[in-house]
N, C-alpha and C positions, 0 to 999 in steps of 0.2 A: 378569543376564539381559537381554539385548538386548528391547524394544520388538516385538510384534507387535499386528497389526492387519490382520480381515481388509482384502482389497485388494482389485482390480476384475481382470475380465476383458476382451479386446478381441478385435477380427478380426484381427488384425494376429499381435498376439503373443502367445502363451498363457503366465502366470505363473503362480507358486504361490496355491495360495487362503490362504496367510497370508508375507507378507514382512518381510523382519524391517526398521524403519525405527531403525537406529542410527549412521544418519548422514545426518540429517534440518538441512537449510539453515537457519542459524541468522535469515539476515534472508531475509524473501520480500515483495517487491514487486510489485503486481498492477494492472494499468493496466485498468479494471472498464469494458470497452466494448460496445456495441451493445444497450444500452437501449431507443433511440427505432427501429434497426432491429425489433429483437422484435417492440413495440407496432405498426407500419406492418404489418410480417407479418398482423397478425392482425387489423386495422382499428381499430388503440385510439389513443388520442391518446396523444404522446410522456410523458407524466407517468405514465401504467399503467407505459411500461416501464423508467421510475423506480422505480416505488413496489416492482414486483415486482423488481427489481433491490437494494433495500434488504435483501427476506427472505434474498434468497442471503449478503451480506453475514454472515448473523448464521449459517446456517451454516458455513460455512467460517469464520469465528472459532472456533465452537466444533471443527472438524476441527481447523484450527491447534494449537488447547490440547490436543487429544488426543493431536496427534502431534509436541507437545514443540519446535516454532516459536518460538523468544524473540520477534521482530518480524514483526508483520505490517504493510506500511505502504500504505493505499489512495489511490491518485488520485483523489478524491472531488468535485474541483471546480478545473477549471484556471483558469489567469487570461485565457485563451483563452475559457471559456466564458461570460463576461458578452457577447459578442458574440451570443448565443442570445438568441431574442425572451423577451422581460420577464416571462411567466407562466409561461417553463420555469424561468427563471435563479429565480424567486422561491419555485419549488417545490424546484430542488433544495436553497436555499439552508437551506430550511422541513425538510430531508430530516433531517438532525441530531436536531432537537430532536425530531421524531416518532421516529426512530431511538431514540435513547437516553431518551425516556421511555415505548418500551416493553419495552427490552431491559437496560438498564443494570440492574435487579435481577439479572441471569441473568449480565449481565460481571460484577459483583460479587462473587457468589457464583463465579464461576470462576477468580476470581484474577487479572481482566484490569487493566493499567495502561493508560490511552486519553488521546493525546497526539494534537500537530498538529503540521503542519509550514504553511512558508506564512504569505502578508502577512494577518495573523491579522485587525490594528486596523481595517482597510474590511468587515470582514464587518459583517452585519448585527447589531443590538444581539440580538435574539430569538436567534440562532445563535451568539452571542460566550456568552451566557450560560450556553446549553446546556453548551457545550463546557468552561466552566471550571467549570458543576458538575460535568461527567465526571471534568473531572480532579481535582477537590478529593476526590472522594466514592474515589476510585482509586488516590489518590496513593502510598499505604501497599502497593498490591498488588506481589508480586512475581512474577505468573507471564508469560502472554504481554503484551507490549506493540503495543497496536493502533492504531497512527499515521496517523492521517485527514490527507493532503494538500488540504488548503482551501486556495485562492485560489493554489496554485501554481504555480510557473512556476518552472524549472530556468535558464532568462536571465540570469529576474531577480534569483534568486537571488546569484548568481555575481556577477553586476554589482553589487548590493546588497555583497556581502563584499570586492570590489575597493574598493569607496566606504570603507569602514570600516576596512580594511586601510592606505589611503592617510591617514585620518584619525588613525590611530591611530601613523602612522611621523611624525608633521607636529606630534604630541605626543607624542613620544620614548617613546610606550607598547609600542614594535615597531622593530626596526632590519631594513632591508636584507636584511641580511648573515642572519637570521633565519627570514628566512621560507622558507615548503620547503614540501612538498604535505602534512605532518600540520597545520603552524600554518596554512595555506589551509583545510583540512576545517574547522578548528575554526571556521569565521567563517561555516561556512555552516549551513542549517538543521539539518541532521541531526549537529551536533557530538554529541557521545559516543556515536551507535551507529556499530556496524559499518557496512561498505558491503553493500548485497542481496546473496547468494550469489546468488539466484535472480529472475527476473523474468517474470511470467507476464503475458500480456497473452490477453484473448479475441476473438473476434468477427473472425479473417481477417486482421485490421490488421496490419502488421508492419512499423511504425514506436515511436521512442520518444515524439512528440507530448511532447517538453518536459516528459519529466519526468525527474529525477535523472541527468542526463546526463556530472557529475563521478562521481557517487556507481555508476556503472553500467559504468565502465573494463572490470573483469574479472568481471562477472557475466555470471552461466548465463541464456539467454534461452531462452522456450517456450513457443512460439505454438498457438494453436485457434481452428478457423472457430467456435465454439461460442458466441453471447452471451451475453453474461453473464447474462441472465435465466436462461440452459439451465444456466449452469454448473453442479456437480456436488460433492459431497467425493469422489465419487468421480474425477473429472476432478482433483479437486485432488491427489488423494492419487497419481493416471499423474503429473503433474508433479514430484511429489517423488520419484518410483520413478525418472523419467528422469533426473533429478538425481543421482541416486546411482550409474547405471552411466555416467557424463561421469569423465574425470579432467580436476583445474581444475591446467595448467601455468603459470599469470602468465608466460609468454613463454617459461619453462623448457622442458626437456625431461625 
């Protein structure tokens, strides 16, 4: 029996009040923006629309697990972002370890595996810690996998796996003649998952701001003026609904 879950209604388009989701995007990507817009909105300083930006995280984890999402992977802190004055960058870096000591009982118990991508060794010691009790405490889990982009940048990425690649053919670990765009993935951060089916970004923007930009070739893209403070499982779950009436041709016909 295929998967139901009630669904959402809109102005736009009227759907059934239960749709069946059995062909729900295996990897979904989400670029989690307009925080400090929110907070301005509303007269609060930019760390409110941090903090309120955390709580949405943890539902749409839990929407995720409901509707059967192997990856969920968040932009959670680009290498862009240390350029932000010093008591934002220091809040959001403090966001983790508030994150997962008061939620990581409830990823536990739901079966979450919570992984990072990203120049992991420059984060701060208090956030390095968090993060690899997540994943010690996790390791074992097999249900969705929730992959926090810390200190990323898609550049540098890239540039990082050319550097390695070259290191690695200079010690006959790797020939020439070998390399091709699977052995290229494997060098980069996200070796063993898939690439995103899906990539959601919020808040208007309709750029990729450096992130997964090998990894994002032939992914579904699907934009909302919405911030991500507003975001929604129900906004989450229009995303996966539009997902599912796209057909994905990779260049085919």
């Amino acid at each position: 029996m295929p998967m139901k879950l009630p669904f959402f209604k809109n102005k736009k388009t009227k759907v059934k009040e239960e749709t069946e989701l059995d062909n729900i995007p295996e990897h979904v990507a989400i670029i989690m923006d307009g925080n400090g817009r929110w907070a301005k909105k509303r007269g609060f300083p930019r760390i409110a629309g941090h903090k309120e930006g955390m709580e949405v995280v943890k539902k749409i984890v839990n929407t995720a697990v409901n509707c059967h999402v192997k990856v969920l992977t968040l932009y959670a802190f680009s290498t862009e972002n240390w350029s932000r004055p010093k008591s934002e960058v220091d809040y959001l870096l403090g966001l983790p370890k508030e994150f997962l000591h008061i939620y990581l009982p409830e990823m536990i118990e739901n079966n979450v595996k919570i992984d990072t991508i990203g120049n992991f060794d420059v984060l701060p010691n208090h956030t390095k810690k968090a993060i690899r009790y997540a994943k010690e405490q996790t390791k074992d889990n097999d249900g969705l996998l929730l992959n926090f982009a810390l200190n990323y940048g898609s550049r540098f990425e890239i540039v990082q796996a050319i550097r390695q690649i070259i290191t690695d053919i200079d010690s006959s670990k790797l020939t020439l003649d070998k390399l091709d765009e699977h052995i290229f993935s494997e060098y980069l951060y996200t070796t063993g998952l898939s690439d995103p089916d899906l990539l959601i970004r919020t808040s208007g923007e309709q750029r990729l701001s450096n992130f997964l930009l090998w990894q994002l070739a032939y992914t579904e893209f699907w934009f909302t003026d919405v911030l991500w403070p507003d975001f929604s499982d129900e906004k989450f779950k229009e995303a996966l609904h539009d997902y599912q009436r796209r057909k994905r041709r990779y260049g085919g016909i």
